[in-house]
C-alpha positions as CSV (number, residue, x, y, z in Angstrom):
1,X,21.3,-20.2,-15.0
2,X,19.0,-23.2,-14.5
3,X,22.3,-25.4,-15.8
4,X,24.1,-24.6,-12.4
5,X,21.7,-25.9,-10.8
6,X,22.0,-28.8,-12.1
7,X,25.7,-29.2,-12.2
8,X,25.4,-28.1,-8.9
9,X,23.6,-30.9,-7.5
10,X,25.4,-33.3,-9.8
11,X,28.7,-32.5,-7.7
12,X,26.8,-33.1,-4.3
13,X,26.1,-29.8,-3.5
14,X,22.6,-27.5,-2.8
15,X,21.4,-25.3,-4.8
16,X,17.6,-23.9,-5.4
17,X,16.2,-20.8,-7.4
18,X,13.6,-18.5,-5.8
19,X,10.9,-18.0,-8.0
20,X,7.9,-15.5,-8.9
21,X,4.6,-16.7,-9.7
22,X,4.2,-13.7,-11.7
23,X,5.6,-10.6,-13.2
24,X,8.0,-8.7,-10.6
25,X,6.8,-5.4,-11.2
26,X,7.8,-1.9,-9.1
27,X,3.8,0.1,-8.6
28,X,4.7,3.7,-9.5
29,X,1.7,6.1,-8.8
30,X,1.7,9.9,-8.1
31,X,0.9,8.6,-4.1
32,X,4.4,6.8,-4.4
33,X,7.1,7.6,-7.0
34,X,6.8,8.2,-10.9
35,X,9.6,8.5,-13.5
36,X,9.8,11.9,-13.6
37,X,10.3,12.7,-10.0
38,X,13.9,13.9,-10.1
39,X,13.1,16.4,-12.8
40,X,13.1,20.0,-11.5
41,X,9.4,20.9,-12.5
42,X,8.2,17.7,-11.6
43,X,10.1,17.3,-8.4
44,X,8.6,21.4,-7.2
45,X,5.3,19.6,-8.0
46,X,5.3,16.3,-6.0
47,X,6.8,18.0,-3.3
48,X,3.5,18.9,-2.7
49,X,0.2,17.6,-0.5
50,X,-1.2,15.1,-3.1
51,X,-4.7,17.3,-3.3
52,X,-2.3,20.1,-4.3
53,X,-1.0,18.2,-6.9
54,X,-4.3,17.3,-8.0
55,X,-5.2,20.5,-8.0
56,X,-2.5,21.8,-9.9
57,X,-2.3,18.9,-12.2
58,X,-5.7,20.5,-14.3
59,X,-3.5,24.0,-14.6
60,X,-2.9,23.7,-18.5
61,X,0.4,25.7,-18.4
62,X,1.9,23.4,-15.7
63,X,0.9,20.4,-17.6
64,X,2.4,22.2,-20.7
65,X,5.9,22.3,-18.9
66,X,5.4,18.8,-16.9
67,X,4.9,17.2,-20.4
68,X,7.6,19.3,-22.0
69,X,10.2,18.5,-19.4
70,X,9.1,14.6,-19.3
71,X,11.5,14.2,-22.4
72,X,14.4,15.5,-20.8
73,X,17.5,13.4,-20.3
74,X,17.9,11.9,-16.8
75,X,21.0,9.8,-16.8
76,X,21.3,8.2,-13.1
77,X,21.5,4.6,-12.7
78,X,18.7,3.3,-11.1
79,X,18.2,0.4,-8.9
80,X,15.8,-2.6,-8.6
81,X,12.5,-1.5,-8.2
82,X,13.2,2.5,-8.2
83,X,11.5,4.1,-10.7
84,X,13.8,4.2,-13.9
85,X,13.6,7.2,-16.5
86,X,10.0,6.7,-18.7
87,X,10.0,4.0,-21.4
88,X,6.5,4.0,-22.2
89,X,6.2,0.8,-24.2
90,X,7.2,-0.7,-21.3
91,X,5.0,1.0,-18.4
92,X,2.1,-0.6,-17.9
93,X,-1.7,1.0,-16.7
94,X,-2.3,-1.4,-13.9
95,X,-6.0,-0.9,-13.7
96,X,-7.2,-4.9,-12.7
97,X,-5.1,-7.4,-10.8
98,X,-5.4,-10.1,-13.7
99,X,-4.8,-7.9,-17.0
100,X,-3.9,-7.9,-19.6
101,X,-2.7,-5.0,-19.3
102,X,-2.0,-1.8,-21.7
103,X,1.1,0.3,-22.2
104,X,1.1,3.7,-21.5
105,X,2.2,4.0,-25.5
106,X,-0.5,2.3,-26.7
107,X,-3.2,3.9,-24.7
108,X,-1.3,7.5,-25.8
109,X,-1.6,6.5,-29.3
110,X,-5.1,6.1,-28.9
111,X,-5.4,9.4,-27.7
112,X,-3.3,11.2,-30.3
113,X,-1.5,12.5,-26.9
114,X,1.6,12.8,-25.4
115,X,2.5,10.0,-23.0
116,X,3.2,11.9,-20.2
117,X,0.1,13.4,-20.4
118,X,-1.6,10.2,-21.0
119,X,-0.6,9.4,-17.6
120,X,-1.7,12.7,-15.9
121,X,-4.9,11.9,-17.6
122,X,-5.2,8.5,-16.6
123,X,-4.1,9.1,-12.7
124,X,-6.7,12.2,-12.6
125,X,-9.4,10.0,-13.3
126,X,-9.1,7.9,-10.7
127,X,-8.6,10.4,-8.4
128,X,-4.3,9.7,-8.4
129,X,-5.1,6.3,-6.9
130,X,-3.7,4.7,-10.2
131,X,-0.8,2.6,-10.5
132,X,1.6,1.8,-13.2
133,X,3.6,-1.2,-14.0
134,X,7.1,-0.9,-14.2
135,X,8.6,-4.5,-15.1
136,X,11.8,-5.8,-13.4
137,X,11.8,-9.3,-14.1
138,X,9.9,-12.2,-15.7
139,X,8.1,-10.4,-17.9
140,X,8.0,-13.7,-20.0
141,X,4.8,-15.7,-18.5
142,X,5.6,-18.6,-20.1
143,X,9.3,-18.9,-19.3
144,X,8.4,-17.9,-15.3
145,X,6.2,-20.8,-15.9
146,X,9.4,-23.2,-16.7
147,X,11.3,-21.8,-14.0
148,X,8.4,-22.9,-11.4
149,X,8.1,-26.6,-13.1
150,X,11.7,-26.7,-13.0
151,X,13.0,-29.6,-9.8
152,X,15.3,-27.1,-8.0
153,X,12.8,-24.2,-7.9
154,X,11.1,-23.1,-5.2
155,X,8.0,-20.7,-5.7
156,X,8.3,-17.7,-3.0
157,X,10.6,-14.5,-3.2
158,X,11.3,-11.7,0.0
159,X,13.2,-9.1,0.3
160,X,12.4,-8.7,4.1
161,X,10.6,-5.6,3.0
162,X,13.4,-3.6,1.8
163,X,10.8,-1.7,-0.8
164,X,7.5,-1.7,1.3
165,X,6.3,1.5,-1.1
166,X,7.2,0.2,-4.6
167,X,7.0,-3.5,-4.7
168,X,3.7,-5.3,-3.1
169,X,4.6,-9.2,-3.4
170,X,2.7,-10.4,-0.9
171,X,0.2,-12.3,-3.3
172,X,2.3,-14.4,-5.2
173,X,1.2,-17.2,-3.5
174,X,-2.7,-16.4,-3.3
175,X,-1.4,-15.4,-7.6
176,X,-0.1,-19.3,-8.1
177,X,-3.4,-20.7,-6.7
178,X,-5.8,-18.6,-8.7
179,X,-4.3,-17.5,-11.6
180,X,-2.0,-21.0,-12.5
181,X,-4.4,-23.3,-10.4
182,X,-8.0,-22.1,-11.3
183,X,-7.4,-20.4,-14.7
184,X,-4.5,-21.6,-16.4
185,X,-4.9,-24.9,-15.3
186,X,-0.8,-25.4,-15.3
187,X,-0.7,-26.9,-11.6
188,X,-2.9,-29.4,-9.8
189,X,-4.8,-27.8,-6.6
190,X,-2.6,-30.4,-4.4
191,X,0.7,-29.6,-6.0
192,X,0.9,-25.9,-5.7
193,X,0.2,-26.2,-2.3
194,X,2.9,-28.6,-2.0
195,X,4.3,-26.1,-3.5
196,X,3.9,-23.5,-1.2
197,X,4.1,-25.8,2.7
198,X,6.1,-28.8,2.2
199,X,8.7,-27.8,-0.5
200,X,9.9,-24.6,1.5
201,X,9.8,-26.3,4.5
202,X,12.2,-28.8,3.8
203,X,14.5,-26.6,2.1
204,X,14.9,-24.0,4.7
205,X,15.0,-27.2,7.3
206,X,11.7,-26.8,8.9
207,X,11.0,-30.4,9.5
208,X,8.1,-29.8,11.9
209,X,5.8,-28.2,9.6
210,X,4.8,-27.9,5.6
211,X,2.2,-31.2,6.5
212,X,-1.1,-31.5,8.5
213,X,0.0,-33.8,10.8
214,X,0.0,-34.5,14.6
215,X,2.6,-33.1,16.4
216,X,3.2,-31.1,13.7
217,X,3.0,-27.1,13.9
218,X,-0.3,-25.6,13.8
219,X,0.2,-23.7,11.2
220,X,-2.8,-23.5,7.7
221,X,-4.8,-21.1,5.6
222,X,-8.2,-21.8,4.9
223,X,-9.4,-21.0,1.4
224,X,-12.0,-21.3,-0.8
225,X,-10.3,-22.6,-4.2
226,X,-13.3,-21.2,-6.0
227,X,-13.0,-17.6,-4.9
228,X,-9.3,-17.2,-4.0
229,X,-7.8,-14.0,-5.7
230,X,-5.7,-11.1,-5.0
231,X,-7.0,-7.6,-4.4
232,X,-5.9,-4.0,-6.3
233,X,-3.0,-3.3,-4.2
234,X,-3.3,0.2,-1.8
235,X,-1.3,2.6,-0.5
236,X,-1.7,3.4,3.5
237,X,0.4,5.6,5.8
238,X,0.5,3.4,8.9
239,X,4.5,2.9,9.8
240,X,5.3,4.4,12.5
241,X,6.7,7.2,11.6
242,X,3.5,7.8,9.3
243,X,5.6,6.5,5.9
244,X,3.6,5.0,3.4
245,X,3.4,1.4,2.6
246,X,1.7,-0.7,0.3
247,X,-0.6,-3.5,1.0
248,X,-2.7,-6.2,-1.0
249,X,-5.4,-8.1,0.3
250,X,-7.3,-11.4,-0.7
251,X,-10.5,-12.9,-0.9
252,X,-11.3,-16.0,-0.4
253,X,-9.7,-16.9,2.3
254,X,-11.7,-17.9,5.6
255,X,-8.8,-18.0,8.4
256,X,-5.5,-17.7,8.9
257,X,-3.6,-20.1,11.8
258,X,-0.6,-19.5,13.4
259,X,0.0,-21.9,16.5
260,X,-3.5,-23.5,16.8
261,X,-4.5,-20.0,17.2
262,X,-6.6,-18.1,15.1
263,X,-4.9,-14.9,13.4
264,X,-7.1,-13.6,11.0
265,X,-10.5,-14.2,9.8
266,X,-11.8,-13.3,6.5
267,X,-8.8,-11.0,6.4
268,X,-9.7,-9.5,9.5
269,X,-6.7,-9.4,12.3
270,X,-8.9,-11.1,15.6
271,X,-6.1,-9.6,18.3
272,X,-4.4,-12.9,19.0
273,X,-0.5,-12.8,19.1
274,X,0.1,-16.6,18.7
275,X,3.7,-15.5,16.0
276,X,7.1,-16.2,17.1
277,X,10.7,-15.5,15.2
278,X,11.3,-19.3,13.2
279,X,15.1,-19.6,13.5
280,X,16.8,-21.9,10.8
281,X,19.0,-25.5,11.6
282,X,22.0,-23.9,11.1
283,X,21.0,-20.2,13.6
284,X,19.9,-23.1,16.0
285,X,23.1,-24.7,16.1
286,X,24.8,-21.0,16.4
């Protein structure tokens, strides 16, 4: 698709392509949703308190008939980043931010196991706080790679948290800093934060930030580019009606500042409110 972007531009018109600085991945975990939910033995199970599934997880004749009924056929068309019927070369344990990272049917093969019970196994010894990777899109490193060098990309991707319990993308820019920046060496300290202020900015017509500069919106982040990284994401039940989200955190970074004011502070929220709702040129002009 990167041609229309060009051809696009080449007739006088706008076009730019949102871009991940890393694998887009739904986290499936037995605190959030697996493959096998919608079976009927599976679905009695996890309708349960999760220290009752824990519990009965270690009951060898449920396992037997969890494991048995993990092959059966479940034909419904799944969704972005619901969880889609188990292809076990391509579910990932997700047991460090960075990687790599082993399929579940490599892992199994290890074991001489099945993989479903492979991934009870796995889950139980860490309590169920375990995630798996299930890959949506760019999968290929070196390709998502392109797409970021490419002129009409820009790196950042919401979906206004539409899937607060099965996607956690909060990190892909703290993910572009320390994983292309510091490790891979594919970007220049000062261009990925170009990358992530300026470029933006202009595109979604925010001319009064993206820069430190006077007059200019007090907007920054203050990192260490040494120590930058992303945290094991975690679930918590704190919306309001007690659902669960997820959440990732970062170290590294000193202070967050939104109007002059200081938000948080070594990821720590300090009480200040100094937010407001950024309306676009064009919502402006409305």
């Amino acid at each position: 698709y990167l041609c229309l972007l060009d051809e696009t531009a080449a007739a006088g018109g706008r076009m730019f392509a949102q871009v991940h600085s890393r694998s887009l991945s739904a986290l499936l975990s037995f605190k959030t949703q697996m493959p096998f939910d919608r079976l009927p033995v599976w679905k009695e199970l996890r309708a349960l308190p999760l220290a009752e599934q824990r519990r009965r997880l270690h009951d060898p004749e449920l396992r037997r008939r969890l494991i048995e009924a993990s092959g059966a056929r479940d034909d419904r068309r799944t969704v972005g980043a619901e969880a889609r019927p188990a292809d076990y070369d391509w579910l990932l344990v997700f047991d460090s931010v960075e990687g790599p990272h082993r399929t579940v049917a490599e892992v199994a093969r290890e074991r001489g196991q099945h993989p479903a019970e492979t991934m009870i196994d796995l889950a139980l010894a860490k309590d169920l706080d375990l995630f798996f990777l299930q890959p949506v899109a760019n999968e290929d490193q070196d390709y998502a790679l392109e797409l970021m060098r490419h002129p009409r990309a820009v790196v950042t991707f919401s979906d206004s948290g539409a899937h607060v319990s099965q996607l956690m993308d909060s990190s892909l820019q703290t993910h572009l800093l320390y994983h292309w920046v510091r490790r891979k060496q594919a970007f220049t300290l000062e261009q990925a934060v170009r990358m992530l202020t300026l470029v933006p900015a202009t595109l979604w017509g925010f001319a009064d930030r993206g820069l430190i500069r006077e007059g200019m919106a007090a907007d920054l982040v203050v990192f260490d580019p040494e120590t930058i990284a992303a945290e094991m994401p975690e679930v918590v039940d704190d919306l309001p009606s007690g659902a669960r989200r997820l959440v990732q955190r970062a170290r590294g970074i000193a202070a967050t500042v939104v109007n002059g004011e200081v938000l948080l502070r070594d990821g720590k929220h300090t009480g200040a409110l100094p937010g407001r709702l950024l309306r676009g040129p064009v919502a402006r002009r409305a």
